[in-house]
C-alpha positions in Angstrom: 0.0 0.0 0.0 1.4 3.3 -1.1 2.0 6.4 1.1 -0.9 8.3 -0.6 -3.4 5.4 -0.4 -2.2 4.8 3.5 -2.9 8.9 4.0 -6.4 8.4 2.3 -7.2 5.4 4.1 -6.1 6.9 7.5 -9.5 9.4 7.6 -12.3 9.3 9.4 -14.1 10.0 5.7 -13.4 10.8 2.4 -14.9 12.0 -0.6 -16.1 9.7 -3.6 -13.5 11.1 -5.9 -10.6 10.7 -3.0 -11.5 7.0 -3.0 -12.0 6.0 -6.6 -8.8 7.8 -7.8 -6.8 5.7 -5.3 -6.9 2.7 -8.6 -7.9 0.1 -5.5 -10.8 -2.3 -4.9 -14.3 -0.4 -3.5 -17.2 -2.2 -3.0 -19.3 0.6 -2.0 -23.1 1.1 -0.7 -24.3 4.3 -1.7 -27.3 4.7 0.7 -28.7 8.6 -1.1 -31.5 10.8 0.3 -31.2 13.7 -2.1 -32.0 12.8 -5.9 -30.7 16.3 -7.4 -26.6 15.0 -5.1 -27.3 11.4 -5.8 -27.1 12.6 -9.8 -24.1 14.7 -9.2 -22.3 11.8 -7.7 -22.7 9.7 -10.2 -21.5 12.2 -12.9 -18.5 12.7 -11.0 -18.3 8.7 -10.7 -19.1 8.1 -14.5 -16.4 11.4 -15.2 -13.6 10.3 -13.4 -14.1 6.3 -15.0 -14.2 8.3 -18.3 -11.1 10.5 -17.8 -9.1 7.1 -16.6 -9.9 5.1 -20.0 -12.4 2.6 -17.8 -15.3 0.6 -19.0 -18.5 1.9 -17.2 -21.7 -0.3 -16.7 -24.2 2.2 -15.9 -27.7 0.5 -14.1 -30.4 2.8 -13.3 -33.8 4.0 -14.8 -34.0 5.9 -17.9 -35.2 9.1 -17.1 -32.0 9.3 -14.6 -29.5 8.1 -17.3 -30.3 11.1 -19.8 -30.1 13.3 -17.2 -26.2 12.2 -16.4 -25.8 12.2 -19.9 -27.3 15.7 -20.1 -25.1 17.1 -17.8 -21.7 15.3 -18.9 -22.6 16.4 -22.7 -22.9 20.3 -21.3 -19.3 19.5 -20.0 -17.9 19.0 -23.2 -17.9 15.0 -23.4 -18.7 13.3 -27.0 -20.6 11.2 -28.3 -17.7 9.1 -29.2 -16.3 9.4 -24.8 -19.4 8.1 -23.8 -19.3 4.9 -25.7 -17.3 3.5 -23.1 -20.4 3.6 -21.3 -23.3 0.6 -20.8 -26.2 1.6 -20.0 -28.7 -1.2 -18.7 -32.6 -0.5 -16.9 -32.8 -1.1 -13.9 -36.0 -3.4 -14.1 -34.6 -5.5 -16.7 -31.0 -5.9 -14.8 -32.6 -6.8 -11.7 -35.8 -7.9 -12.2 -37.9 -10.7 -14.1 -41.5 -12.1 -13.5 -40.7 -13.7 -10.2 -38.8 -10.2 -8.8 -35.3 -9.9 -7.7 -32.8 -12.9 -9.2 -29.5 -13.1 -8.1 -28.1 -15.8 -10.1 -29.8 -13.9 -13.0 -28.6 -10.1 -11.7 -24.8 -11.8 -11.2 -24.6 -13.7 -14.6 -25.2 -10.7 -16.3 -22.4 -8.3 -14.5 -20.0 -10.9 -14.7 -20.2 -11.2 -18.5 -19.7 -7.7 -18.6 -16.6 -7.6 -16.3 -14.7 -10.8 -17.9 -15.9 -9.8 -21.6 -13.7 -6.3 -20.5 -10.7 -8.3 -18.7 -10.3 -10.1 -21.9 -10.0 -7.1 -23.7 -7.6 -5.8 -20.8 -9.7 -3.0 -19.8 -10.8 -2.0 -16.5 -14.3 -1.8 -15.5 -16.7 0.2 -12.8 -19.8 -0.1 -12.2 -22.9 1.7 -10.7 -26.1 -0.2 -10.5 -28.9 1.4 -8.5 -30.7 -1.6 -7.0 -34.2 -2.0 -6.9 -34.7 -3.4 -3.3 -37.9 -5.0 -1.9 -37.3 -6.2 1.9 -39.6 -9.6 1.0 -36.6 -10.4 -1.3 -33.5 -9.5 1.3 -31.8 -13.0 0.8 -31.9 -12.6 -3.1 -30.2 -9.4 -2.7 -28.2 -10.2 0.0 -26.7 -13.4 -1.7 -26.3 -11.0 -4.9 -23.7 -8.6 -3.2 -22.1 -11.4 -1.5 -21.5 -12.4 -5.1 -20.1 -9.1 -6.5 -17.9 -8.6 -3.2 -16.4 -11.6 -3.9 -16.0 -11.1 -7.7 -14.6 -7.4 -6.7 -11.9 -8.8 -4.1 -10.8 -11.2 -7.3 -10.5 -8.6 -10.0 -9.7 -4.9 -8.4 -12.8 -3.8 -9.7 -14.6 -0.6 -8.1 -18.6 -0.7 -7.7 -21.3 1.5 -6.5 -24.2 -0.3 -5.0 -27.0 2.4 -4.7 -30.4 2.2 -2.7 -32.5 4.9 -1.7 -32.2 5.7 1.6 -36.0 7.3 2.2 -37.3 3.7 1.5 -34.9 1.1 2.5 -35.5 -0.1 6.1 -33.1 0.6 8.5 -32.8 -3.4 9.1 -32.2 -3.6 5.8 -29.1 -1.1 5.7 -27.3 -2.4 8.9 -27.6 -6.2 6.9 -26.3 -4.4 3.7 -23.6 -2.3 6.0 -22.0 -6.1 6.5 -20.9 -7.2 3.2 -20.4 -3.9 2.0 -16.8 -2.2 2.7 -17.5 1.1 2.5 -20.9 3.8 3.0 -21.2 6.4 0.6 -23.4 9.3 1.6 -24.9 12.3 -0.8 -21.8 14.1 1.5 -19.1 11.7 2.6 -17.7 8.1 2.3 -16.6 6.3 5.4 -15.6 2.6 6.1 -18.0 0.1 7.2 -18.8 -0.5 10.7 -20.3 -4.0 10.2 -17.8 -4.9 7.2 -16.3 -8.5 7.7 -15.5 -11.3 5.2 -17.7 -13.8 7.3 -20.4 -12.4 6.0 -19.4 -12.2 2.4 -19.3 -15.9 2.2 -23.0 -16.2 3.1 -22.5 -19.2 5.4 -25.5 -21.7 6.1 -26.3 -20.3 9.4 -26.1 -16.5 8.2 -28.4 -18.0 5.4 -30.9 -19.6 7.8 -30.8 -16.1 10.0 -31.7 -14.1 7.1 -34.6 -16.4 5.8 -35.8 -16.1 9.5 -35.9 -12.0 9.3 -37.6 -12.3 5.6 -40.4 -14.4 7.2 -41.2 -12.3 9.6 -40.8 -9.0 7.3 -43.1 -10.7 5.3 -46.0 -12.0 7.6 -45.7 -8.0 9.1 -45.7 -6.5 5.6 -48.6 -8.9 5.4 -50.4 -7.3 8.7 -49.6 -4.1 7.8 -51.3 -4.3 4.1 -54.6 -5.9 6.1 -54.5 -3.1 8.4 -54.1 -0.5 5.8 -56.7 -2.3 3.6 -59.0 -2.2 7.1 -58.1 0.9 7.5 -59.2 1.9 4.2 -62.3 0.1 3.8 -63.2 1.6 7.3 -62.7 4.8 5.8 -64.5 4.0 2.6 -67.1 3.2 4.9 -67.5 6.6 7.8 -68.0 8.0 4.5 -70.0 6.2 2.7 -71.9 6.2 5.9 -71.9 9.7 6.3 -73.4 10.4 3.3 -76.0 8.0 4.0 -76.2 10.1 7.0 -76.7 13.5 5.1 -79.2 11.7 2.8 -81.2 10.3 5.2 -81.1 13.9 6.5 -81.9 15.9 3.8 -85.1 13.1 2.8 -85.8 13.6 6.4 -86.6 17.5 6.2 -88.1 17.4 3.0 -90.2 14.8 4.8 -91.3 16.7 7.3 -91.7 19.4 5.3 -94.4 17.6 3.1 -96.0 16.7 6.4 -96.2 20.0 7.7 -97.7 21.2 4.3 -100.2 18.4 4.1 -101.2 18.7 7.7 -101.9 22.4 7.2 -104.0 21.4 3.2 -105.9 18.8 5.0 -107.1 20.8 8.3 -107.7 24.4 6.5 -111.0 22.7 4.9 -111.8 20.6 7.9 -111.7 23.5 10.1 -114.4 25.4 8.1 -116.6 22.1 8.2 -116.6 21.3 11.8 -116.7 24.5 12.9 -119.6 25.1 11.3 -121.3 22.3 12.2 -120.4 22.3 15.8 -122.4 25.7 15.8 -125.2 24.2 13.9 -125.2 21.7 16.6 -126.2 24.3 19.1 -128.8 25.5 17.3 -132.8 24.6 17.7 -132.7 21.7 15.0 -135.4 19.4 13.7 -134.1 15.3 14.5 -133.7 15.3 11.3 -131.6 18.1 10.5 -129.5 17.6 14.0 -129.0 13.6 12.4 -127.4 14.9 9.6 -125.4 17.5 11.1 -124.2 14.9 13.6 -123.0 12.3 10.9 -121.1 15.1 9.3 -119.2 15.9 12.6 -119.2 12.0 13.0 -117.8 11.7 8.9 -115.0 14.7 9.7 -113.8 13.5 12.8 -112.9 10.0 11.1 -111.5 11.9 8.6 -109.5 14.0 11.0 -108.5 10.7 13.0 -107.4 9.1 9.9 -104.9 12.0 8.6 -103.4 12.3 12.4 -102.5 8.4 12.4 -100.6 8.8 9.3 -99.2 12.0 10.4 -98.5 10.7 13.5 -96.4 7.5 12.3 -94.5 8.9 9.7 -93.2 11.3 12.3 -92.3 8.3 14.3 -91.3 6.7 11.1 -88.3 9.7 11.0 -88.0 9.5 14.2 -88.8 13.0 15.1 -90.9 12.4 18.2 -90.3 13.3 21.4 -90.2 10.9 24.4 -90.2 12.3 28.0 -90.0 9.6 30.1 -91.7 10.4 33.7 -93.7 9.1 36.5 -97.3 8.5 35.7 -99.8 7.9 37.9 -102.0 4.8 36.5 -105.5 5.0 37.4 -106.2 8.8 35.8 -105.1 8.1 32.8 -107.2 5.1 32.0 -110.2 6.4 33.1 -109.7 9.6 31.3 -109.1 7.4 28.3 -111.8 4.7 29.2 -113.8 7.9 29.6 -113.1 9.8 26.3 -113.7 6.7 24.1 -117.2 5.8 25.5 -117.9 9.8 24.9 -116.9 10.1 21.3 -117.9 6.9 20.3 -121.7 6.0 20.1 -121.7 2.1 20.8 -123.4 -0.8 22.0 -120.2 -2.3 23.5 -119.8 -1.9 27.5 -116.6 -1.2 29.3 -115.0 -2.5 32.1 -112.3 -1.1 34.1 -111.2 -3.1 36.7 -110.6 -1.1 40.0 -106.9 -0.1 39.7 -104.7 1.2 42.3 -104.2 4.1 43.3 -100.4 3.8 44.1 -99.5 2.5 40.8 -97.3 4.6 39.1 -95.5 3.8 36.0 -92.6 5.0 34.1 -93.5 6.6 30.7 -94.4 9.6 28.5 -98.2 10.9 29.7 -99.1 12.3 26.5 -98.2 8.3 24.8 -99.3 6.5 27.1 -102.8 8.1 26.5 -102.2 7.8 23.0 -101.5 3.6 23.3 -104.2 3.1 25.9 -106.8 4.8 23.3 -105.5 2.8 20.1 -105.9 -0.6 22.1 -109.6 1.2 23.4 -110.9 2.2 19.8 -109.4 -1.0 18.4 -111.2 -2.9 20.6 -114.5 -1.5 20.1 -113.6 -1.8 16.4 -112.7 -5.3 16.5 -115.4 -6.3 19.0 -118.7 -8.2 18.5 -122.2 -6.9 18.5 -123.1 -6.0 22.3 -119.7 -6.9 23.0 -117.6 -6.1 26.7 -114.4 -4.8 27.1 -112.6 -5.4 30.1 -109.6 -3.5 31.2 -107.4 -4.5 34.2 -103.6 -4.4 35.5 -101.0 -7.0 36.7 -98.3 -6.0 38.8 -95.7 -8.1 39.1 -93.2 -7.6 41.9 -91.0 -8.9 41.6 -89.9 -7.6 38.2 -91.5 -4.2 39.3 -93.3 -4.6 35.6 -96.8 -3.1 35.0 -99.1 -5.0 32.3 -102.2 -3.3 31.3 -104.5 -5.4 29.1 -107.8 -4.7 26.9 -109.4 -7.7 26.6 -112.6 -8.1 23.8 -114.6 -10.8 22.8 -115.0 -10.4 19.3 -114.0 -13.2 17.0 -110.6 -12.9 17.3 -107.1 -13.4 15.2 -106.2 -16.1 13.0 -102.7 -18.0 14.5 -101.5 -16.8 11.0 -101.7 -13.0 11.5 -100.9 -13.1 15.3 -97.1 -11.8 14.1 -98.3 -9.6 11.4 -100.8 -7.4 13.7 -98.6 -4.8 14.5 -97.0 -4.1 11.2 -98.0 -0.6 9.2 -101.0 -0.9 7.3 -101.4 -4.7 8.0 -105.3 -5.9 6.9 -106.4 -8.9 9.3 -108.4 -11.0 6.5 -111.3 -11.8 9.4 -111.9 -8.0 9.3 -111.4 -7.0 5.3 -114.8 -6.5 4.7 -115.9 -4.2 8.1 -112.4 -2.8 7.7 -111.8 1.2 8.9 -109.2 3.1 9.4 -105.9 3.0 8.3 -104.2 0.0 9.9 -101.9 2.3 11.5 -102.9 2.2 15.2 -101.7 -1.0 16.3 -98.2 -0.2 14.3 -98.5 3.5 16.9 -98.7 1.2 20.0 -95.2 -0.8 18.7 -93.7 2.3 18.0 -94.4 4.2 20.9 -93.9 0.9 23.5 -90.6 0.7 21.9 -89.5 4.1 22.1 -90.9 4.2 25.2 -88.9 0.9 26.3 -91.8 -0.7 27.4 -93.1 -4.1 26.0 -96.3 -5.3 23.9 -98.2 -8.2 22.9 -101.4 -10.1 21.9 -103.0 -13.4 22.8 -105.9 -14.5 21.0 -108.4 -17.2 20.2 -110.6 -18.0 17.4 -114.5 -17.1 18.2 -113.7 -16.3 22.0 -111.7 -12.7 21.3 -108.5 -11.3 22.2 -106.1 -9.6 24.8 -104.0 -6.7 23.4 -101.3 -6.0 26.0 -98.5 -3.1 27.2 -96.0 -3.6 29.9 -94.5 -1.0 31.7 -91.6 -0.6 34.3 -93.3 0.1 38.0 -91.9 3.3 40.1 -92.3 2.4 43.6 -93.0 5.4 45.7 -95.6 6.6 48.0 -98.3 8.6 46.2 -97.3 11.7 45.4 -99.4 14.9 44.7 -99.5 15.8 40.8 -101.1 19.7 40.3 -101.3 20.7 36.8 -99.6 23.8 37.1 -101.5 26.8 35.3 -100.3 28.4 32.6 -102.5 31.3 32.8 -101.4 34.0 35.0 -104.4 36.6 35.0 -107.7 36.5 35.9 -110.6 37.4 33.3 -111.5 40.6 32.9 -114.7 41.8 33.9 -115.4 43.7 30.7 -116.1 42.1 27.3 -112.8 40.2 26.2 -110.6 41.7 23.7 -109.2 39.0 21.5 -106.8 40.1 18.3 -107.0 37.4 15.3 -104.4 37.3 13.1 -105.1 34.8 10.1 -105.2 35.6 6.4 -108.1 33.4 5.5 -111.5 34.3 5.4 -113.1 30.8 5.9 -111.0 30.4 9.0 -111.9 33.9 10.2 -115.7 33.6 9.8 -115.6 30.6 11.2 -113.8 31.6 14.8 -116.1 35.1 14.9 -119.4 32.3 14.9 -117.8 30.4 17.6 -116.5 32.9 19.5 -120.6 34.8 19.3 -121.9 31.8 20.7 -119.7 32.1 23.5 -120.5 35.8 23.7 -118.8 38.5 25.5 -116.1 38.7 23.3 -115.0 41.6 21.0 -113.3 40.1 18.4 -110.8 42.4 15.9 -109.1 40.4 12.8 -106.2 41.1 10.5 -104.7 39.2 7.5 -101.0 40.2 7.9 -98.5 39.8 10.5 -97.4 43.2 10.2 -100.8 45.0 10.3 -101.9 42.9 13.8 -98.4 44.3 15.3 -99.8 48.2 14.3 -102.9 46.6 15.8 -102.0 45.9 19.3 -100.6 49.6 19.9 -104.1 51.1 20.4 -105.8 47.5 20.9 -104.2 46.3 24.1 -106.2 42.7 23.6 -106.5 40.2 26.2 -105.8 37.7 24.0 -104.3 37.1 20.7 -104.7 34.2 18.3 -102.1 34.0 15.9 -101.8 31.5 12.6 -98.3 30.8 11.6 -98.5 30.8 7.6 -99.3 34.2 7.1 -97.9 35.8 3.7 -95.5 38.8 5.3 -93.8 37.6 8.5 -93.4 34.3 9.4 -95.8 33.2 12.6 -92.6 32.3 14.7 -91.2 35.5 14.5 -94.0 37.6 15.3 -94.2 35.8 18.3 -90.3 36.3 19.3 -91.3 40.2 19.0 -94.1 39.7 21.1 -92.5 37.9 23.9 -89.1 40.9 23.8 -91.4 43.5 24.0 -92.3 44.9 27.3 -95.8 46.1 26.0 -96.9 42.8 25.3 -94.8 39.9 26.5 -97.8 39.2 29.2 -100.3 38.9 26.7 -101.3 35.4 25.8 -100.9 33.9 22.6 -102.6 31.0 21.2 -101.2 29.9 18.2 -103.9 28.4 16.0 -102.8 26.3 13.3 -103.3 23.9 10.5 -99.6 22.5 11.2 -100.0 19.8 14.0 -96.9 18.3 13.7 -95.1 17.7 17.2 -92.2 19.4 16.5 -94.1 22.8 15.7 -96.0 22.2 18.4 -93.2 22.0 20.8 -91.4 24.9 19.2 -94.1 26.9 19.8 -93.9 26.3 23.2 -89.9 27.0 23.4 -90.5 30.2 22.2 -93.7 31.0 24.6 -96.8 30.5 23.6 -99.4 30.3 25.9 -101.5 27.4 24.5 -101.2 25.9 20.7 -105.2 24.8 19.3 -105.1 22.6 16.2 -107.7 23.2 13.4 -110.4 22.3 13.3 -110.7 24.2 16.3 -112.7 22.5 19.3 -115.4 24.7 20.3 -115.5 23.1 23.8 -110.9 23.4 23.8 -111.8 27.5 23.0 -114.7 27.6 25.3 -112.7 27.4 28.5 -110.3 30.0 27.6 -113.0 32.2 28.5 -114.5 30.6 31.4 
């Protein structure tokens, strides 16, 4: 060894040129980060083999290669210098169908390198190496190869690999049969270098093989997680679009439902009101019978349109629960009550004597609404002078309620025992004497379930059957329940002054009839929202009835004004609407109304405003 190659050899680094221009054996791994320095390197790799008379084989993609060539052209090199470089790809020097093949990959740089000896030239190479850590063996075999083939014939080689992708693993194995480590900066000797590894023995063989199993059942994991991952992806957003579908169909839904609520009650209002004021009148029998089966005839109609309203709210899933304590016994006779009122029938009731302590858990307002769908069902169902008995069960130990309404009609076929509580189901017993809209017993699922509650039905052919609910007991003593008023004034002693704000007639001339029956009332009416808020300057009314659709202001903001304005936030409003959907209802609440009446307007429900 020379005194110039001991000097080199005796720094901590060197650069590329220092090292190739000693004429000795490097068997380098070029591990590069930057591609603009890994380019420059190899011109000053490819120029110095160029200036020396050397053979230069040249592996790396295309696109690379004409860059170098670029750049070594620009620096005055010919056409005729660079012929003493080979240029192979990449893929097709390291590569084949099956991937990386190192007997393949070494065949074809050793004919290079002994086709060159025989011709007495020198040769360097540079190959960048396409490296896949599933094939580490293959490659690691291949550069025990070349080291060896180096050693034998003073031959200088750059083995590139890009550092950004190679695992670190992967380097420190490559570190070992490699004698030196070119950077985009610096070269510096091997920390891992050692000619025990060159060889390749069995058991370094049978160590790697080991590392590229488990490289490959992780790279394995990893693709499943990442293909997890993104079908989980894939999926949050599929499902969130679902979501924003859903909602959009949603409000568009219970926009329709509003609107048709508001079409259907508009007429309805007009009839019933009418006729609930012919009712009071001195009739013939005759005359009174007819008036009576049109109230009869509307009030289906009404039932019918706020079942299907009713569902397909539940159906979005736009209803309210409020889940409280509720005392038993009121509300079934209230309902046992309202049923035998509105419903002219032959059929008896008979309400067992409940409790007084019972109390239940549940929303008031739906458990009124079951208990009457089971009622009316019943008396549908129900044969002619038929009995309908209504009891409880408490069970103790489950602290469970089950409330049952038992008929003896003819009963449900074994067939249609599971299909009784589905939407718009038709019990073929009944198709002929068939009303309604085969919605109510589908409510009573609904609501049970929302309510968390159960339901059921036992039945037997010609004897009748036993709809049931079950509820969860509260056990408490009996507490006091006040309905708290509302209403914080006292009537006036004067003629009440009531402010109507609607914009059409039929609805106007048919509250001024109701309200003269009641008498003692002076009524004042405008069609916009803007003229009734002139109005109530020199009106001062004691109360005000307000419609929502109204063609200036919207009904919701006229009553925000009233309730921030000092002049007039203690003046109740009654909201009277077409729009009986629950969450209108409620709103109308939130924002302060005093009571919200539904048309068609109950003459009896406006009666005890002023009473």
């Amino acid at each position: 060894m020379g005194a110039r190659e001991k000097e080199l050899r005796s720094k901590e680094s060197l650069t590329l040129q220092e090292l190739t221009n000693q004429k000795e054996l490097a068997h380098l791994l070029y591990m590069y980060n930057e591609q603009d320095k890994y380019i420059m390197n190899a011109v000053l790799y490819i120029e110095d083999g160029l200036n020396d008379g050397d053979h230069i084989l040249f592996v790396e993609r295309k696109s690379i290669y004409m860059k170098i060539k670029e750049i070594l052209i620009n620096k005055g090199y010919t056409e005729s210098d660079l012929s003493l470089v080979s240029y192979m790809s990449s893929d097709m020097f390291y590569l084949n169908e099956s991937g990386f093949d190192s007997d393949e990959s070494f065949k074809e740089l050793e004919k290079v390198i002994t086709a060159n000896l025989d011709k007495g030239m020198l040769t360097r190479t540079w190959g960048h190496v396409l490296a896949d850590e599933s094939s580490i063996s293959e490659i690691l075999k291949y550069e025990s190869k070349v080291d060896t083939l180096l050693n034998e014939n003073g031959i200088i080689s750059v083995c590139a690999y890009n550092a950004l992708t190679t695992p670190a693993f992967f380097q420190n194995e490559l570190l070992k049969i490699h004698e030196y480590l070119l950077t985009d900066e610096e070269v510096v000797k091997s920390p891992y270098y050692h000619r025990q590894y060159v060889s390749f023995p069995l058991e370094e063989r049978k160590r790697v093989g080991n590392l590229e199993k488990e490289i490959h059942m992780l790279k394995n994991k990893n693709e499943k997680l990442l293909m997890d991952k993104a079908r989980q992806k894939e999926r949050e957003k599929f499902l969130k679009k679902e979501k924003s579908n859903a909602d959009q169909a949603n409000h568009a839904k219970s926009v329709f439902l509003s609107q048709m609520s508001h079409d259907l009650r508009t007429p309805l209002n007009t009839i019933q009101g009418y006729a609930q004021i012919l009712m009071m009148n001195d009739l013939t029998r005759e005359n009174r019978d007819k008036v009576d089966k049109i109230l009869r005839s509307s009030d289906q109609l009404l039932q019918l349109i706020e079942e299907i309203l009713d569902f397909s709210s539940m159906d979005m899933g736009s209803i309210h629960i409020n889940k409280e304590e509720v005392q038993l016994k009121p509300i079934l006779e209230e309902c046992v009550g309202s049923i035998l009122d509105t419903q002219k029938s032959n059929i008896m009731i008979n309400l067992d004597n409940i409790s007084e302590d019972i109390y239940v858990e549940a929303d008031h307002l739906r458990l009124n609404q079951v208990m009457t769908n089971l009622l009316d069902n019943a008396m549908k169902y129900n044969s002619y002078n038929g009995i309908i008995n209504v009891y409880c069960e408490v069970d103790e130990k489950e602290e469970q309620v089950k409330i049952s309404v038992q008929d003896n009609g003819s009963g449900i076929d074994p067939k249609e025992i599971d299909l009784i509580f589905e939407p718009f189901y038709r019990s073929q017993t009944h198709m002929k004497g068939w009303k309604g809209t085969g919605l109510g017993l589908a409510i009573v699922a609904q609501l049970m379930t929302r309510m968390d509650g159960t339901f059921g039905v036992t039945s037997e052919k010609g004897i009748g059957s036993t709809f049931w609910v079950g509820f969860k007991r509260i056990n408490q003593e009996k507490s006091e329940h006040l309905d708290q008023a509302i209403k914080n004034w006292s009537p006036s002693s004067y003629n009440f002054r009531v402010l109507y704000i609607e914009d059409n007639h039929d609805n106007i001339e048919v509250m001024k009839s109701m309200l003269d029956v009641i008498g003692n009332i002076d009524l004042h009416c405008t069609t916009s929202g803007r003229s009734g808020l002139k109005e109530l300057d020199k009106l001062h009314p004691d109360y005000i009835f307000l419609d929502l659709s109204l063609p200036d202001l919207q009904g919701f903001d006229i009553l925000s004004k009233l309730k921030k304005n000092p002049k007039t936030k203690d003046i109740p409003v009654i909201v009277v609407s077409a729009d009986a959907m629950e969450a209108t209802i409620e709103t109308a609440a939130d924002k302060g109304a005093f009571a919200y009446m539904t048309k068609p307007i109950n003459f009896e429900e406006l009666r005890k405003l002023f009473v």
